[in-house]
C-alpha positions as CSV (number, residue, x, y, z in Angstrom):
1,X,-43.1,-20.2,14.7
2,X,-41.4,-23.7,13.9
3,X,-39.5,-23.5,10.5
4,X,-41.3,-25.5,7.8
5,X,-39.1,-28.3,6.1
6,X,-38.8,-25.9,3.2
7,X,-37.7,-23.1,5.5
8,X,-35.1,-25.5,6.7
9,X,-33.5,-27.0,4.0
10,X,-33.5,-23.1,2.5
11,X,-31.5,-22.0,5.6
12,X,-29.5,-24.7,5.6
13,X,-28.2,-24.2,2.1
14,X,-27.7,-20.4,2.3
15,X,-25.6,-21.4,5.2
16,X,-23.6,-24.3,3.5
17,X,-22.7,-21.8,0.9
18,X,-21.5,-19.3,2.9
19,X,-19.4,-21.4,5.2
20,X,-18.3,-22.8,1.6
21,X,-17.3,-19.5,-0.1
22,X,-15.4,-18.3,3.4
23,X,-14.0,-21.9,3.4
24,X,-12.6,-20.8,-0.3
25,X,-12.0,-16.9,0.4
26,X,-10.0,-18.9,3.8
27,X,-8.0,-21.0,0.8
28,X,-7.3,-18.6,-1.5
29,X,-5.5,-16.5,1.4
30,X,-3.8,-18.5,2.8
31,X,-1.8,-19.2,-0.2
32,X,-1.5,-15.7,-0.8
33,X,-0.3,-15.0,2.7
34,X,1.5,-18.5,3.8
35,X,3.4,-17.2,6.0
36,X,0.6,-15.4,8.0
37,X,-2.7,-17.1,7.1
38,X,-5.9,-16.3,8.4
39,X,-8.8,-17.2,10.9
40,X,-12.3,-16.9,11.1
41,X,-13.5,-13.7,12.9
42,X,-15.6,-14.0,16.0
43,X,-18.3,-11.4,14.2
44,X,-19.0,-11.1,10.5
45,X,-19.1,-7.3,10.3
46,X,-20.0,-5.3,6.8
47,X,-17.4,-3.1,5.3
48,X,-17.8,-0.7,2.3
49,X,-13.8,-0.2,0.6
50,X,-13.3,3.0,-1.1
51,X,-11.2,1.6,-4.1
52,X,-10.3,-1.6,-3.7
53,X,-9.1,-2.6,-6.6
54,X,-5.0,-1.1,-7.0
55,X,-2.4,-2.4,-4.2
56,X,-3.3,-2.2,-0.8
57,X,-7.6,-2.7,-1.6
58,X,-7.2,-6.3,-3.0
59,X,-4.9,-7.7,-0.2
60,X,-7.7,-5.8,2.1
61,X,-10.2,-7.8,0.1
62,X,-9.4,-11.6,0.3
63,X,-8.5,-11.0,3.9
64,X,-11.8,-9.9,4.8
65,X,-13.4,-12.7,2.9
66,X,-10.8,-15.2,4.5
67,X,-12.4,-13.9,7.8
68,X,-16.1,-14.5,6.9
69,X,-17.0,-10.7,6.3
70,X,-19.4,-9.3,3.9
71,X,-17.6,-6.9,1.6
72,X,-18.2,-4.1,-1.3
73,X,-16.2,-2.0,-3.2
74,X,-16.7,1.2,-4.8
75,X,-15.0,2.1,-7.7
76,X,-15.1,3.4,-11.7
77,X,-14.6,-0.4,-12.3
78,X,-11.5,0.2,-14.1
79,X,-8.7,-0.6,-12.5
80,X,-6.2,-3.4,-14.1
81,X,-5.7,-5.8,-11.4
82,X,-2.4,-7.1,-10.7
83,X,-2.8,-10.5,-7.8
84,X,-5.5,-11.3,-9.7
85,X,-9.4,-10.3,-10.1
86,X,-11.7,-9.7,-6.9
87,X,-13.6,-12.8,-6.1
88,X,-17.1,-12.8,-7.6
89,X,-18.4,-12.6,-3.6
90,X,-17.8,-9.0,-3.4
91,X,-20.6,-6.7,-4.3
92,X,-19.4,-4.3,-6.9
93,X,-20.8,-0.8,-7.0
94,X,-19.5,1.7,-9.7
95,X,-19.0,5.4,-9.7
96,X,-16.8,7.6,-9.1
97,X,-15.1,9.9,-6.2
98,X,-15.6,13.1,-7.8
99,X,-19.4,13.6,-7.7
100,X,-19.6,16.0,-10.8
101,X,-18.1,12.9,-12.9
102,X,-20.4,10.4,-14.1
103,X,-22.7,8.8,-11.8
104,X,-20.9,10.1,-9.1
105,X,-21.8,9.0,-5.7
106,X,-25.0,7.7,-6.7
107,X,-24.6,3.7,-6.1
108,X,-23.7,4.4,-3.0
109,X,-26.4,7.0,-2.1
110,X,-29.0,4.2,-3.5
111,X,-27.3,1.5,-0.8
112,X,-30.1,0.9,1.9
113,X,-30.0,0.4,6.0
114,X,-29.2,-3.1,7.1
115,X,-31.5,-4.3,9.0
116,X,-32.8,-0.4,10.4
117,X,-29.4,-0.4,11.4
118,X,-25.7,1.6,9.2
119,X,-24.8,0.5,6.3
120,X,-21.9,-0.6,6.6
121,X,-19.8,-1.3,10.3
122,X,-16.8,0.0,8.9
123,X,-15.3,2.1,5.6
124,X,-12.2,2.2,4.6
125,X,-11.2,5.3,2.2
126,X,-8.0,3.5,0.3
127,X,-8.7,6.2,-2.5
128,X,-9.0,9.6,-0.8
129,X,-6.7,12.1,-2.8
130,X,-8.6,15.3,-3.2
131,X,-10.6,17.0,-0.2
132,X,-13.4,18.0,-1.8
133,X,-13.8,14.7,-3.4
134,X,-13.4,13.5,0.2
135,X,-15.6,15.9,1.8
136,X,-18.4,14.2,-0.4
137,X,-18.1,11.1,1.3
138,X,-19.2,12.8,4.5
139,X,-22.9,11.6,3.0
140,X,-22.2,8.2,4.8
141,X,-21.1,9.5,8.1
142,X,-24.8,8.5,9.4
143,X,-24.6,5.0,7.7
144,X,-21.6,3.4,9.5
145,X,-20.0,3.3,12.9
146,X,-16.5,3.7,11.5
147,X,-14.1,5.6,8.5
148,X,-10.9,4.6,8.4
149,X,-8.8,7.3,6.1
150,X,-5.2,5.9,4.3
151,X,-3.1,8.9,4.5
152,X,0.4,8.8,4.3
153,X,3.6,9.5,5.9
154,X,4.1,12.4,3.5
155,X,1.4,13.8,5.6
156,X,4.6,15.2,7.5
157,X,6.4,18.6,7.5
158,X,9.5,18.5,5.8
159,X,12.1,18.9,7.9
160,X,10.7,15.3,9.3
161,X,12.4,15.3,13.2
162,X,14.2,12.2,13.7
163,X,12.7,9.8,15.9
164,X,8.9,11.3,15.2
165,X,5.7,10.3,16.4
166,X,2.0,11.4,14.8
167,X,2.2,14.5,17.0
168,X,5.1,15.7,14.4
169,X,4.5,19.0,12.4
170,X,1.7,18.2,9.4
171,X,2.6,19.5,5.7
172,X,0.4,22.6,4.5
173,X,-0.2,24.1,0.9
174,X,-0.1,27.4,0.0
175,X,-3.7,26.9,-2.1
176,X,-5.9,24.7,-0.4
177,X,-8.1,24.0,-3.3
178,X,-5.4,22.9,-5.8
179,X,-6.2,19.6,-7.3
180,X,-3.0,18.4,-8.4
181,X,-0.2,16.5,-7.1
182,X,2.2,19.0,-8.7
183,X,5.3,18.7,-11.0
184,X,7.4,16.4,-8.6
185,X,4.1,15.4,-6.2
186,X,5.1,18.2,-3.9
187,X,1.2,18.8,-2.8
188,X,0.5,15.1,-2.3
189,X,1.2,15.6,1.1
190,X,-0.4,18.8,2.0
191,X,-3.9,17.3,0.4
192,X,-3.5,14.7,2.5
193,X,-3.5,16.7,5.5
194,X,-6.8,18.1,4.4
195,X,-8.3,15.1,3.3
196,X,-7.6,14.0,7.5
197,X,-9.5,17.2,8.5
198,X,-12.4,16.6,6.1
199,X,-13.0,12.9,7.7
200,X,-12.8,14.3,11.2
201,X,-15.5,17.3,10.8
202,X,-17.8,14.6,9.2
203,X,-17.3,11.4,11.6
204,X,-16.7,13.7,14.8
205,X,-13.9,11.4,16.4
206,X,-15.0,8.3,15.4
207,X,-12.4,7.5,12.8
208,X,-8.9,6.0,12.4
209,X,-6.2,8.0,10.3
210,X,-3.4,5.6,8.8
211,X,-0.1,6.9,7.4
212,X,2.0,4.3,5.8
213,X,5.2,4.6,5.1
214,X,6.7,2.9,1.5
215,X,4.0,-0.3,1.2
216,X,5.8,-3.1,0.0
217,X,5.3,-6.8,-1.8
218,X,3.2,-8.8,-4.3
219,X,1.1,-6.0,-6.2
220,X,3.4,-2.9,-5.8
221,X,2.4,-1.1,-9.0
222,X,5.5,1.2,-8.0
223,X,8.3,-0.9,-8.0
224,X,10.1,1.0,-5.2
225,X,10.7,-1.8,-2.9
226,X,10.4,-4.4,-6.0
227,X,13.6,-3.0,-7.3
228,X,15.9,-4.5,-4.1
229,X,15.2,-7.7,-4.1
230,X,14.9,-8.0,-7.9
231,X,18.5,-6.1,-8.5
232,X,20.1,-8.6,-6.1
233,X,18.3,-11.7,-7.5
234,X,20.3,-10.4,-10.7
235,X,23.7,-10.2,-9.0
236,X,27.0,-8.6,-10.2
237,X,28.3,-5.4,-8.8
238,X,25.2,-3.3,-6.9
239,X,25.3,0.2,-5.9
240,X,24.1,0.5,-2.2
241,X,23.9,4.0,-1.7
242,X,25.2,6.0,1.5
243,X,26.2,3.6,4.2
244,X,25.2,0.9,5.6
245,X,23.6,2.1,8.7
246,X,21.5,4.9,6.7
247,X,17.9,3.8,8.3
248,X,15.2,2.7,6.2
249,X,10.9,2.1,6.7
250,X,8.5,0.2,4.6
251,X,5.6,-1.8,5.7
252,X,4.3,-5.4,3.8
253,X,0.9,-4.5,2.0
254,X,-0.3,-7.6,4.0
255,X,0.4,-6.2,7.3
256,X,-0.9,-3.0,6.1
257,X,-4.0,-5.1,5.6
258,X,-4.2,-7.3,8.4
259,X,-3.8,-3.9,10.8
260,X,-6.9,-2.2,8.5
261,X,-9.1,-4.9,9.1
262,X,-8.3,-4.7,12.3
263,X,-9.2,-1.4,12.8
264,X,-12.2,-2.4,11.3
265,X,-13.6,-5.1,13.6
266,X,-12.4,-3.7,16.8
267,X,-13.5,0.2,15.8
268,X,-10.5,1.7,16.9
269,X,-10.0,5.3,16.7
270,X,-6.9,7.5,16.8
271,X,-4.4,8.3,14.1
272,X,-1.5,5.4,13.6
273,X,1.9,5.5,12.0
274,X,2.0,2.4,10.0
275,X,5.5,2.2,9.5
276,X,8.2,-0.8,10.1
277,X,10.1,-3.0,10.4
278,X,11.8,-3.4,13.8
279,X,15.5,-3.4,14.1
280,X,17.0,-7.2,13.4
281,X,16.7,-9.1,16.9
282,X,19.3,-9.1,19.0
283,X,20.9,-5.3,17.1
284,X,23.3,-3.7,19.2
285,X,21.5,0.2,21.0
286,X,23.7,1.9,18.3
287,X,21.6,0.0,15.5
288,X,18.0,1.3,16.5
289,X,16.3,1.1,13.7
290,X,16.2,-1.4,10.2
291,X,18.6,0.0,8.0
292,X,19.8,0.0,4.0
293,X,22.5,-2.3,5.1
294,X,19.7,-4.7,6.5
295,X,17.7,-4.7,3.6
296,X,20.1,-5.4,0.8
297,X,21.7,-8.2,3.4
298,X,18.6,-9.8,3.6
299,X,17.8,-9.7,0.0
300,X,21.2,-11.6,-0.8
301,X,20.2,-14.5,1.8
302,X,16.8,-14.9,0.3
303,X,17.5,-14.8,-3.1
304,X,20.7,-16.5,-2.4
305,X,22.7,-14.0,-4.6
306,X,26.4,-14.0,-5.2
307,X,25.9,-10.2,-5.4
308,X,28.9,-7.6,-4.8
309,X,27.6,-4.7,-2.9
310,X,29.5,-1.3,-3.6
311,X,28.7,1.6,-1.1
312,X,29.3,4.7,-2.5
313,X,29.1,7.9,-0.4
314,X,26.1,10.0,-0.9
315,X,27.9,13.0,-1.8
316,X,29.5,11.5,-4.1
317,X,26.3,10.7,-5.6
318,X,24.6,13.7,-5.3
319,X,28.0,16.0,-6.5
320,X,28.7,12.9,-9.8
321,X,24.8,12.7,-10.9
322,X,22.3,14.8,-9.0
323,X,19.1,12.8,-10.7
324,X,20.6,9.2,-9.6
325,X,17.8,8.1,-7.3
326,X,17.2,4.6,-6.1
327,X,13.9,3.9,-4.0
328,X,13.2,3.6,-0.5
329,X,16.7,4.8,0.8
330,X,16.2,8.6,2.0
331,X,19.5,10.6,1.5
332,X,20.5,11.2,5.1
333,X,21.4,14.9,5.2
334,X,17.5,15.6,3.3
335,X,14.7,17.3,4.6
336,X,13.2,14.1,4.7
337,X,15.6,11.8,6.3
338,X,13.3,11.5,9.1
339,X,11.2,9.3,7.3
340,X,13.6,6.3,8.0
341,X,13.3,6.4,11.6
342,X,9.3,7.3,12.3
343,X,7.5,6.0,15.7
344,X,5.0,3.4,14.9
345,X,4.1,2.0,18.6
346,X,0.6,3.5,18.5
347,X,0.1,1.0,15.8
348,X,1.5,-2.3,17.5
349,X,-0.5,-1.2,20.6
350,X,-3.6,-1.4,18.4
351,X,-2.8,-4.6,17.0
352,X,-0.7,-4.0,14.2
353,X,1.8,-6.7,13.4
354,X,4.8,-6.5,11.1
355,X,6.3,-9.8,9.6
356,X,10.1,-10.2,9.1
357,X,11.8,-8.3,6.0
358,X,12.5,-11.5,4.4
359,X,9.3,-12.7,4.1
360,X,8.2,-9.4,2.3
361,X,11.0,-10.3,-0.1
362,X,10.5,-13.8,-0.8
363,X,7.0,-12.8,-1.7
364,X,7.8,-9.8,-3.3
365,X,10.4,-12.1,-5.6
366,X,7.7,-14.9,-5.9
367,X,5.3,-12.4,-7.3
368,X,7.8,-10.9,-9.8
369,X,7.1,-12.9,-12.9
370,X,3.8,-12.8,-12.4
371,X,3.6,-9.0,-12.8
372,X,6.4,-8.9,-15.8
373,X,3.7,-11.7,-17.8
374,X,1.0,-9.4,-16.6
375,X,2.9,-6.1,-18.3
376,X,3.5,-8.3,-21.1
377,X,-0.3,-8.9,-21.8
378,X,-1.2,-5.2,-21.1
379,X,1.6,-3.9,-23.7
380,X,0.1,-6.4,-26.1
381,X,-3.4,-5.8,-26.1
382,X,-2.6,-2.0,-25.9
383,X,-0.6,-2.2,-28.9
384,X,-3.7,-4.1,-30.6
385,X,-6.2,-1.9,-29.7
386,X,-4.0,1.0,-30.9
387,X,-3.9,-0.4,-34.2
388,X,-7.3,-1.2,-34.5
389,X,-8.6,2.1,-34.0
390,X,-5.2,3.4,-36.3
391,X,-3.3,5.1,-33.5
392,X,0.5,5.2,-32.5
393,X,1.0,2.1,-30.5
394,X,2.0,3.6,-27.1
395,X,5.7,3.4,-26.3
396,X,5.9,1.5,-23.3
397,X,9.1,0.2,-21.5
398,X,10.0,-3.7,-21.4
399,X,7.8,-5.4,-19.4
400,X,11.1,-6.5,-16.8
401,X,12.7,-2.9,-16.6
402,X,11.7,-1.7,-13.5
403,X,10.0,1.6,-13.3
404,X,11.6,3.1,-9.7
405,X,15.3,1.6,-10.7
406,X,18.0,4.0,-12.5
407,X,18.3,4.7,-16.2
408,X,19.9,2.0,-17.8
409,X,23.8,3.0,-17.7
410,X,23.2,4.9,-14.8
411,X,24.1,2.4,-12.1
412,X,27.5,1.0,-14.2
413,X,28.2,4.5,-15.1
414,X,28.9,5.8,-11.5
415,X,30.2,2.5,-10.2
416,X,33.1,3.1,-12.5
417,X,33.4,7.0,-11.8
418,X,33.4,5.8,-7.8
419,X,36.0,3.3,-8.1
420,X,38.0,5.8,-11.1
421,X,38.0,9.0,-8.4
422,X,41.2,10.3,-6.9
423,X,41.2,10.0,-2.7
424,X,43.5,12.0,-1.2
């Protein structure tokens, strides 16, 4: 049947607003990814996001929508967002993973067929913590054609082998059922393990597993990588642990990103380190892997810092103040030292692509005042809510102190007790 003029000019529009909102998504993107920005996918595919809304889930998000796909999130709606709110094309569903809380799983349980056809072509679990709350997912397995878990690369047996690929030793927990992370998270990788088993009994192969390694750049509510580039930027005498050479892994949330939605539109199953980066081009064999030594290097040239970097010894460190711990460096004579030097070729065979260090920086320093106004505005409206309702205001920490960095003192303090010890 010939479309009436009505029927045309009715397509016509719903198509000039989409190809102007992915036009916009496409925008908005590329300025938060300029030195990787994106391109319209061959196939607009449907994905459903577990979460969504913390670190990794929002960098997912716009990239997806830069691409022309058709996403939703599911979440309790919550979540303070820290690159800014998801664009007003995602369809929002609310609930929670825990279906004894709330509405549970209900909005999604109330989501119909497209078309006859799944739900969804792809979901991506960003929010998976707890088996049982995973296992309860396995209610979509029917609807889409692909689950792609985020586990992590604590996933892995402490002692971690050097050099390890995903066929390394997996964590385990004495008491499968606990639901906590555990005094100093040391069940957060043992319930990840299981959360991996419950997504392959309920998709029967036809799922991706994806251990990152520390995810780094603009949204880290951690601070762990933050605290490198932002120390340097500062200057003055910095405390590099270990030596130079100690080898170090993180991965750019982007890339973390890019490599999901990959996953996404080209179904790929398997289980993928997503580790990086690569050693600095043109590295010596001796210097295999992107080291401590790299990282802080790099951070100095970006930020163009007049920084003084002081290596102190690690047992020095761990014999002068046992709790001195800075972030992402792995004391090289722990249990889980391997976790500097993990395989991740799996991944690049699949497509995923890791940018150079300093861009992660730049970024990560770009995005830094951003997040300290944002902490600002929390603390404040926190503190005004408190005394409305006649509470304690919370004691927070200034909105610039970074939370993965040493007490303040700490760093001075064994600066001076390094240079002040007796050598034989």
């Amino acid at each position: 049947m010939p479309l009436s003029r009505r029927d045309f000019l009715a397509t016509s529009a719903a198509t000039a607003a989409a190809y102007a909102l992915a036009a916009r998504s496409l925008a908005a993107y590329r300025r938060d990814d300029p030195a990787r920005p994106a391109k319209p996918a061959d196939k607009k595919i449907r994905i459903l996001i577990l979460g969504g809304t913390a670190f990794t889930g929002p960098h997912l998000v716009r990239l997806a929508l830069a691409r022309g796909h058709d996403v939703t999130v599911f979440n309790r709606g919550k979540t303070e967002q820290r690159i800014g709110s998801l664009p007003d094309s995602v369809h929002k569903l609310i609930g929670d993973r825990d279906p004894h809380k709330g509405q549970g799983l209900n909005a999604l349980d109330s989501m119909p067929p497209h078309n006859n056809m799944d739900t969804w072509d792809a979901i991506v679990d960003t929010s998976g913590y707890y088996p049982r709350h995973v296992r309860a997912t396995g209610m979509l397995a029917n609807r889409t054609k692909t689950y792609i878990y985020i586990s992590s690369i604590s996933a892995y047996q402490n002692p971690i082998p050097p050099n390890a690929d995903e066929s390394a030793p997996l964590a385990t927990l004495e008491d499968p059922k606990v639901e906590d992370m555990g005094k100093n998270f040391e069940n957060y990788g043992g319930l990840k393990v299981l959360c991996e088993k419950e997504v392959h009994k309920f998709m029967h192969g036809k799922c991706a597993i994806v251990r990152p390694t520390f995810i780094s750049g603009p949204g880290d509510p951690t601070d762990r990588f933050t605290y490198w580039p932002v120390r340097i930027s500062k200057g003055g005498e910095v405390l590099c642990p270990g030596t130079p050479e100690d080898p170090v892994q993180f991965i750019d949330v982007r890339d973390l990103a890019a490599f999901l939605l990959t996953l996404c539109e080209t179904q790929t199953y398997g289980t993928f380190n997503a580790c990086g980066p690569s050693a600095p081009a043109g590295a010596p064999a001796s210097h295999a892997h992107y080291t401590i030594g790299d990282l802080v290097n790099d951070c100095k040239h970006v930020s163009r810092s007049d920084a003084k970097l002081t290596w102190v010894d690690a047992d020095f460190l761990g014999k002068t103040d046992p709790e001195f711990n800075v972030p992402i460096w792995v004391p090289p004579q722990s249990e889980e030292a391997g976790m500097g030097t993990m395989k991740f070729d799996a991944a690049l065979k699949a497509g995923m692509k890791i940018r150079p260090p300093a861009d992660t920086i730049k970024a990560t320093l770009a995005w830094w005042p951003r997040e300290v106004a944002r902490r600002e505005r929390i603390a404040k409206e926190l503190t005004e809510q408190a005394k409305k309702e006649g509470k304690e205001p919370p004691k927070l920490p200034p909105a610039d102190v970074l939370r993965s960095a040493p007490r303040p003192g700490q760093e001075q303090a064994l600066l001076t007790a390094w240079h002040n010890r007796k050598t034989p």
